[in-house]
C-alpha positions in Angstrom: 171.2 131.2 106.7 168.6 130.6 109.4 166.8 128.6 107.4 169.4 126.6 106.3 171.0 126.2 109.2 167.3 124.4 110.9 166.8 122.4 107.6 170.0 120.9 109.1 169.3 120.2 112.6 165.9 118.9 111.6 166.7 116.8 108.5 170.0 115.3 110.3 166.9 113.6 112.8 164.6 112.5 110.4 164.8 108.9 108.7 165.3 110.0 105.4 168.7 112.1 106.2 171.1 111.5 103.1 168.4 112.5 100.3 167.0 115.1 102.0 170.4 116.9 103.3 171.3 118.1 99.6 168.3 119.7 99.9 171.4 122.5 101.1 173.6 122.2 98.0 174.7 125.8 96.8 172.8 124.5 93.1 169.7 125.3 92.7 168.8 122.6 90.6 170.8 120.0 92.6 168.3 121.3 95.7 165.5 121.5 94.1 165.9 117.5 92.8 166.8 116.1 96.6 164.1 117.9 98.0 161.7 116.8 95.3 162.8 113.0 96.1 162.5 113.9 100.3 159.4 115.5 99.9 157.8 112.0 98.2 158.6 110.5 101.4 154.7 110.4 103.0 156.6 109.2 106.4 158.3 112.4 106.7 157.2 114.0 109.8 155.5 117.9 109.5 157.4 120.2 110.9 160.8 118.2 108.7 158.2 118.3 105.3 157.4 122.3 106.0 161.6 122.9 105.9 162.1 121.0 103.0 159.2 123.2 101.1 161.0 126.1 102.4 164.0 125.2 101.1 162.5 124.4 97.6 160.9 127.4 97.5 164.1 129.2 97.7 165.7 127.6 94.7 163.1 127.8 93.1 163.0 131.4 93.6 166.8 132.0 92.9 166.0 129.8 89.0 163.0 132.7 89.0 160.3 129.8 89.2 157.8 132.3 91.4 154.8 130.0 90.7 156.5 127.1 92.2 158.0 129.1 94.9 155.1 130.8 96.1 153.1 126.7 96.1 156.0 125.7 98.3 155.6 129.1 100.5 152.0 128.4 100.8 151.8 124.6 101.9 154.9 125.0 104.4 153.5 127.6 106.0 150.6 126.0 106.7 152.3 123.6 108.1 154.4 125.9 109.9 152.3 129.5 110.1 155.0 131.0 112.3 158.2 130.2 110.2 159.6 134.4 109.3 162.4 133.3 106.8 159.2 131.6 105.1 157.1 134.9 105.2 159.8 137.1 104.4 160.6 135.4 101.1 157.0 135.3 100.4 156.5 138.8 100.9 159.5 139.3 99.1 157.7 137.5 95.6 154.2 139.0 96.3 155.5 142.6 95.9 157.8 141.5 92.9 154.5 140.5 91.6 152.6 143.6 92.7 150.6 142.3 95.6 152.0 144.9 97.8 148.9 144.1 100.2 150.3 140.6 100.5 153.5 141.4 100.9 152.8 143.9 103.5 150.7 141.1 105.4 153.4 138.4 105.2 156.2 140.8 106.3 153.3 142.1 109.7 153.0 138.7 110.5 156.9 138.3 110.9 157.0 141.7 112.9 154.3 139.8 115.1 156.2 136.4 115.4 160.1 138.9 115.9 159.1 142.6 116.8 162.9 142.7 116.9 163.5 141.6 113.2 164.6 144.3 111.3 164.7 142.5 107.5 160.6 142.3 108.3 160.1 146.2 109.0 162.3 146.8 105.8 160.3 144.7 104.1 156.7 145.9 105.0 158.1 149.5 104.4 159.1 148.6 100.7 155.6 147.1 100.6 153.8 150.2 102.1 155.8 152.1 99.9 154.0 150.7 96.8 150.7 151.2 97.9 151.7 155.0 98.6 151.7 154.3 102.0 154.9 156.5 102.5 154.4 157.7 106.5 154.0 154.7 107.4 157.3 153.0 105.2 159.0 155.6 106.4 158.3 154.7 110.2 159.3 151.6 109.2 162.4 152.5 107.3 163.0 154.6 111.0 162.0 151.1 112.8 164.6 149.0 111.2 167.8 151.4 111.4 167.0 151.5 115.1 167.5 148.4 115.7 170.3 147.8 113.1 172.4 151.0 113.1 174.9 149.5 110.3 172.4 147.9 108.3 172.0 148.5 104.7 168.6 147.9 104.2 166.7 151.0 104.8 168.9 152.5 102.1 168.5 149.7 100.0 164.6 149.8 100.5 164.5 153.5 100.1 166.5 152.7 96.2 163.9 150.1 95.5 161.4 153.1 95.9 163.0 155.6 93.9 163.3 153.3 91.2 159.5 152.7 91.3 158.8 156.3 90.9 161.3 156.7 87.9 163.9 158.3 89.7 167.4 156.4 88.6 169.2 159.3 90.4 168.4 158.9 93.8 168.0 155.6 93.5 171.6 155.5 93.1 172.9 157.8 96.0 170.5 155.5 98.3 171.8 152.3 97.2 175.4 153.6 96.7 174.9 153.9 100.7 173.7 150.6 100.8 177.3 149.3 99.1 178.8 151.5 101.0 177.2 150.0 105.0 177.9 146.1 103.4 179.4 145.2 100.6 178.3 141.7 101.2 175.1 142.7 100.3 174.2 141.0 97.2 170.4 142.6 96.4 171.4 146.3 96.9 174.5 145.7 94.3 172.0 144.4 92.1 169.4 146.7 92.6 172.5 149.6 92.2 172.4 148.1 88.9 169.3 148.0 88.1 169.4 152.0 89.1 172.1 152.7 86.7 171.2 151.3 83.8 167.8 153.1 84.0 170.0 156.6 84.5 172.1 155.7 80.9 175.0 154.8 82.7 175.3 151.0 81.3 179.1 150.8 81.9 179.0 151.3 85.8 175.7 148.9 85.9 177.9 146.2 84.4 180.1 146.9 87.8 177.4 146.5 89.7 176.1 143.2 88.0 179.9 141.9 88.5 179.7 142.9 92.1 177.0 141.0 92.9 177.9 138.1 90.8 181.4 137.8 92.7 179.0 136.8 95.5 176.6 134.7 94.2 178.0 133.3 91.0 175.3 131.2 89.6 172.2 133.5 90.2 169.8 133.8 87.1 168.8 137.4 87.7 172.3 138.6 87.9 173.6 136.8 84.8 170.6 138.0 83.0 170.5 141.9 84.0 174.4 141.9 83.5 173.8 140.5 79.9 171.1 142.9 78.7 173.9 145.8 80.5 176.8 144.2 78.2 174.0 144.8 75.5 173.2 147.9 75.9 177.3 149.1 75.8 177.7 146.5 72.6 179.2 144.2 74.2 177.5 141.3 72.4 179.7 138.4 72.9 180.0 139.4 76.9 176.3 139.0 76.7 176.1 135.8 75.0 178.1 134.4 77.7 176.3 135.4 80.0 173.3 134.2 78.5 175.1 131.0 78.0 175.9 130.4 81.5 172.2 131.5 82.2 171.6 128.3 80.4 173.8 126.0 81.5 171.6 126.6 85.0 168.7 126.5 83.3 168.7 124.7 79.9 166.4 124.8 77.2 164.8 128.4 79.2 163.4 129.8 76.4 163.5 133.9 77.9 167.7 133.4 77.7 167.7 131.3 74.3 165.5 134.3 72.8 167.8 136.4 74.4 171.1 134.9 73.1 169.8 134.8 69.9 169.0 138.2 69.1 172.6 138.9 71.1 174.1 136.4 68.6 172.7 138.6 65.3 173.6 141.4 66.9 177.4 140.0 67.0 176.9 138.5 63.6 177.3 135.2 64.8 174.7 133.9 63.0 174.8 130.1 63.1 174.8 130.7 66.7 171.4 132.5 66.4 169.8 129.7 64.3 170.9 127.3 66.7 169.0 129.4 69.7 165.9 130.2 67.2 165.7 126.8 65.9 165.7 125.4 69.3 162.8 127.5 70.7 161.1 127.1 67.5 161.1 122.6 68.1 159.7 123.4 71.4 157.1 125.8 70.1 156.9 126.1 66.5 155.2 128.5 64.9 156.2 131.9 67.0 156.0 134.4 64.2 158.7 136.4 66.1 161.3 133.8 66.3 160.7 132.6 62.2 161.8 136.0 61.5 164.9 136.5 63.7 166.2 133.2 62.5 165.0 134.2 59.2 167.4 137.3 59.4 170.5 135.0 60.8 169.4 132.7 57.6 169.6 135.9 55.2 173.1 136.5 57.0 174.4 133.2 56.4 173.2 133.6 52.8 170.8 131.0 53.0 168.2 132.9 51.4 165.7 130.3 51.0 165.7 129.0 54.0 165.0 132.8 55.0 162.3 133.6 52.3 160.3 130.4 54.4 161.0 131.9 57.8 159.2 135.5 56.6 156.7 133.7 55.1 155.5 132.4 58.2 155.8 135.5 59.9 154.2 137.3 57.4 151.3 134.2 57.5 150.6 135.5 61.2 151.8 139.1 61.1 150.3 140.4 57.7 151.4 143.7 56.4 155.0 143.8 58.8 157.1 146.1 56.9 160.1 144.2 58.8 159.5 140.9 57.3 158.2 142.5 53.9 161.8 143.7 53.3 163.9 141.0 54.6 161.7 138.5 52.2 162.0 141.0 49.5 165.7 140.8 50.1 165.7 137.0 50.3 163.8 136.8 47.0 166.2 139.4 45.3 169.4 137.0 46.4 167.9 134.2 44.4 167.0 136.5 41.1 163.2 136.4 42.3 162.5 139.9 41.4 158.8 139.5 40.8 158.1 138.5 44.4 160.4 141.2 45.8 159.3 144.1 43.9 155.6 142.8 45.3 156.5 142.3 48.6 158.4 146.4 48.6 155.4 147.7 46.7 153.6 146.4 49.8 155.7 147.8 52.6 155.6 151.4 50.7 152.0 151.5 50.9 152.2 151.0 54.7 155.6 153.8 54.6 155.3 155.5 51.1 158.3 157.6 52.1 160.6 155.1 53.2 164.1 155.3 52.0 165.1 152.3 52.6 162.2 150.5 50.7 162.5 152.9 48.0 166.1 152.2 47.8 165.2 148.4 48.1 162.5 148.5 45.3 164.8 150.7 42.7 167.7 147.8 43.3 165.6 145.7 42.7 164.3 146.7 39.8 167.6 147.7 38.3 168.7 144.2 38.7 165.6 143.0 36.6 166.3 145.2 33.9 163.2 147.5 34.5 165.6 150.6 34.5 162.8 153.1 33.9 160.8 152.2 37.3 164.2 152.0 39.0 165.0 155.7 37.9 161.5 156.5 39.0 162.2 155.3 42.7 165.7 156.4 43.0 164.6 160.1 42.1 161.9 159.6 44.8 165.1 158.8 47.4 165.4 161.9 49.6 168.9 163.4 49.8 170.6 160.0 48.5 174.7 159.2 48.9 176.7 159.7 46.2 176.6 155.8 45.0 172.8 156.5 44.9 173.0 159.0 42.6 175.0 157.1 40.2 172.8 154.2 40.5 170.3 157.0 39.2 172.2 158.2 36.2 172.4 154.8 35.1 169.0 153.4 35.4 167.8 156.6 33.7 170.6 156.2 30.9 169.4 152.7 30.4 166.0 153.9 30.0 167.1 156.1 27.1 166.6 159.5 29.8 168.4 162.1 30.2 170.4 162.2 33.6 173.4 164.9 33.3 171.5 167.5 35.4 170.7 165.4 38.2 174.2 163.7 37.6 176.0 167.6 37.6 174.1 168.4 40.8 175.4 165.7 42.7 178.7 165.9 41.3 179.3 169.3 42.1 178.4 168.8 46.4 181.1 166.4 46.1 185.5 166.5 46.4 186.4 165.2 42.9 189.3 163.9 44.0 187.6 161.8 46.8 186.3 158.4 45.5 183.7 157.9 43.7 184.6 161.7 42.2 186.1 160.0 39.1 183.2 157.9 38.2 180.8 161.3 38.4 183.7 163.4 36.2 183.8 160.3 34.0 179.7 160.0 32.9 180.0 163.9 32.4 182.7 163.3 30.1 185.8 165.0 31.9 188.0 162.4 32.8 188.6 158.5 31.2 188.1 155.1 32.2 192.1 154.9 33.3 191.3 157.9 35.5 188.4 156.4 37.3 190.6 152.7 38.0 193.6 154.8 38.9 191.2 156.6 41.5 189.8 153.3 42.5 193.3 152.0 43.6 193.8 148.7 45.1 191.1 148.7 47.8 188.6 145.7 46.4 185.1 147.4 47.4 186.3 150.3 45.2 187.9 148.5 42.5 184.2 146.3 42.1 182.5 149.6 42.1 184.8 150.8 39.2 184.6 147.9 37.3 180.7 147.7 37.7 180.4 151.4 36.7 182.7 151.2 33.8 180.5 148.0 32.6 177.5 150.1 32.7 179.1 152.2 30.8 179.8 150.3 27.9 176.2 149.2 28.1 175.4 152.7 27.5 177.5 153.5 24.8 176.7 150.2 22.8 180.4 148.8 23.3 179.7 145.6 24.2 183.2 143.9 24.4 184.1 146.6 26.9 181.0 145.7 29.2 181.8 142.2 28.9 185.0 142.8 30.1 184.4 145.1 33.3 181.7 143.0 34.1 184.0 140.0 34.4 186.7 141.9 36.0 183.7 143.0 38.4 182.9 139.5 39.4 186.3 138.7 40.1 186.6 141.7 42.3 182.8 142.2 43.7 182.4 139.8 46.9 179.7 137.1 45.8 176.8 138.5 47.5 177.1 142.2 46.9 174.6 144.2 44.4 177.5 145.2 42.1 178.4 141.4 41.6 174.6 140.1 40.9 174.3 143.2 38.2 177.4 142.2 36.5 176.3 138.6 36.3 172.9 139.6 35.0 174.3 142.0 32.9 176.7 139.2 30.9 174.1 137.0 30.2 171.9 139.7 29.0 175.4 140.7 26.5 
């Protein structure tokens, strides 16, 4: 407020007065703009010019722009060597950026200009504190609450240490304090956050985060620590918002578009994230990361294609990533491109031979390109497999003219009989009928397609082919498009 409050008096005398006074609007970018057009003014006079960097510095600072912040630091304080709000910021940025020497020798030079300035001694102490200097920060810590009783910020400074030697804990009882003294205080609610997100307790960091954004609404940090706090609890579409008022301060920042992205798959809003991933990948194509997270919202949308192209290029960059193997591999099996898929699986299962999921992944596939004897192989290699597993099994070893009863008993026998899919076992082992195992399926659809795609199978097996025909059809009308059971029954009728 200092600061501010001399940008005023000395801008109000200089020539250029109206551009350069919304050097003080509360948005950032808005600041950062006037000042930019004040600071072009060559007939601006020093001491006006060294205010004006300060006060670009700071926005820059709150939009996270250190680099730029710390220029501005640097050439107004040569201008003006004796300015303390200056040095205190710029401490404040050299020991976010580990110069803790620095830091410490900004935040002495304000004690030197104001032995009386308490925000300097907290400073240097958090600054001694990372170089292990902790007598010393601790006089300092001592320094400061002398001459501020009430003042938050040895607690607050004492929290920023615990939290760099990994101790959420008592981070938290320091900066609770800190609340406690001034609520106003907008750094020790977000460093409280900070602190509690690190000790698992995401719910009351998200408190925190909202604390401190009540006070300073449009800060970049806050919104950003808030929405990786509403991930953490789940909370996907709180963090997208987040994320997206992130970048309506700051469009096109591609930390927050990467961010919202991944937030948007996570909350299956998938158009969303290849929006975000699109967007970064115009500005910098070719990010092997970013081809495969909008390659999975692509898979999602079923736009399999489009997704098989995005791994590709991952996978062009990245060779060998199990991650991208699959999700091709899955691409490839959406569009009947078994070939690829089983290549691309065989791949990943060199790298993770006993991989469940890949194994699982590879005998699908198979069994949807008719190779039923491989699929049996992989399914049998499938440690302790669900019940739907297991049947998948019996089949693909039926198909391939093997016997599968005693793997098929096994299973059967760890499960209710009377819970679904009890019928379908009972019924391949001969117990109960084809009515039994739809009457069992009831009216819920995911079970009814399961029915109908077992009871196809069936008649596969036992060479009655006008039966298959007709649980397969049934099965398409009940299977959703894109589900396993529906693609087999489609297969399955054109192979009838």
């Amino acid at each position: 407020m200092r600061l501010i409050t001399a940008l005023v008096l000395g801008l109000a005398q200089s020539a250029v007065a109206q551009p350069t006074s919304a050097c003080f609007s509360a948005a950032a970018t808005e600041r950062i703009a006037a000042c930019s057009a004040a600071l072009d003014d060559a007939s601006l006079p020093a001491g006006t010019r060294a205010l004006a960097l300060f006060a670009r510095a700071e926005a820059y600072h709150s939009n996270t722009d250190t680099d730029l912040a710390l220029a501005d630091l640097d050439a107004g304080l040569a201008l003006s060597p004796g300015d303390t709000t200056a040095l205190l910021l710029r401490a404040t940025i050299k020991e976010a950026r580990g110069d803790a020497p620095g830091a410490e020798s900004d935040a002495s030079a304000a004690i030197a200009r104001d032995p009386a300035l308490g925000e300097a001694y907290l400073r240097r102490a958090g600054a001694r504190f990372a170089q292990g200097k902790d007598a010393a920060a601790i006089a300092d810590l001592g320094e400061a609450r002398r001459l501020n009783p009430r003042d938050p910020g040895p607690f607050r400074v004492r929290g920023e240490y615990f939290l760099r030697q990994n101790k959420p804990d008592e981070a938290v009882g320091e900066l609770t304090q800190a609340v406690a003294l001034n609520a106003a205080d907008v750094e020790s609610h977000i460093l409280l956050g900070q602190a509690l997100l690190r000790a698992g307790k995401a719910v009351e960091a998200i408190a925190a985060f909202s604390a401190a954004l009540s006070l300073k609404p449009d800060d970049l940090r806050i919104l950003r620590a808030r929405a990786l706090a509403y991930g953490q609890v789940e909370n996907y579409a709180a963090a997208m918002a987040d994320f997206s008022h992130a970048l309506v301060l700051r469009p096109g920042d591609a930390a927050t578009l990467e961010a919202r992205g991944v937030a948007a798959l996570q909350s299956a809003n998938h158009a969303q994230a290849v929006t975000d991933f699109s967007a970064l990948l115009k500005a910098l194509p070719g990010r092997a990361d970013w081809h495969y997270f909008r390659g999975l919202a692509y898979l999602r949308e079923q736009q399999p294609i489009e997704a098989a192209a995005d791994f590709s290029v991952t996978l062009s960059q990245v060779s060998g990533d199990v991650d991208a193997l699959s999700a091709r591999a899955a691409a490839y099996l959406a569009t009947d491109k078994f070939t690829p898929a089983d290549a691309d699986l065989t791949a990943a299962l060199k790298q993770q031979p006993n991989s469940s999921e890949f194994l699982t992944q590879r005998a699908q596939a198979r069994f949807l390109a008719g190779r039923f004897d491989a699929a049996a192989a992989d399914f049998a290699s499938v440690k302790n497999p669900p019940p739907r597993l297991a049947l998948w099994r019996f089949i693909a070893a039926s198909r391939a003219k093997q016997d599968g009863r005693k793997n098929l008993t096994a299973a059967a026998n760890a499960l209710n009989a009377r819970a679904w899919p009890g019928a379908v076992f009972r019924f391949f082992l001969g117990e109960v009928s084809a009515e039994d195992v739809i009457t069992q399926a009831g009216d819920e659809p995911s079970r009814r397609c399961e029915a109908r795609f077992y009871l196809g199978h069936a008649g596969v097996i036992l060479g009655q082919a006008d039966q298959a025909r007709e649980h397969f059809t049934d099965a398409l009308q009940a299977c959703g498009r894109q589900t396993l059971e529906a693609q087999s029954a489609r297969l399955e009728l054109a192979r009838l």
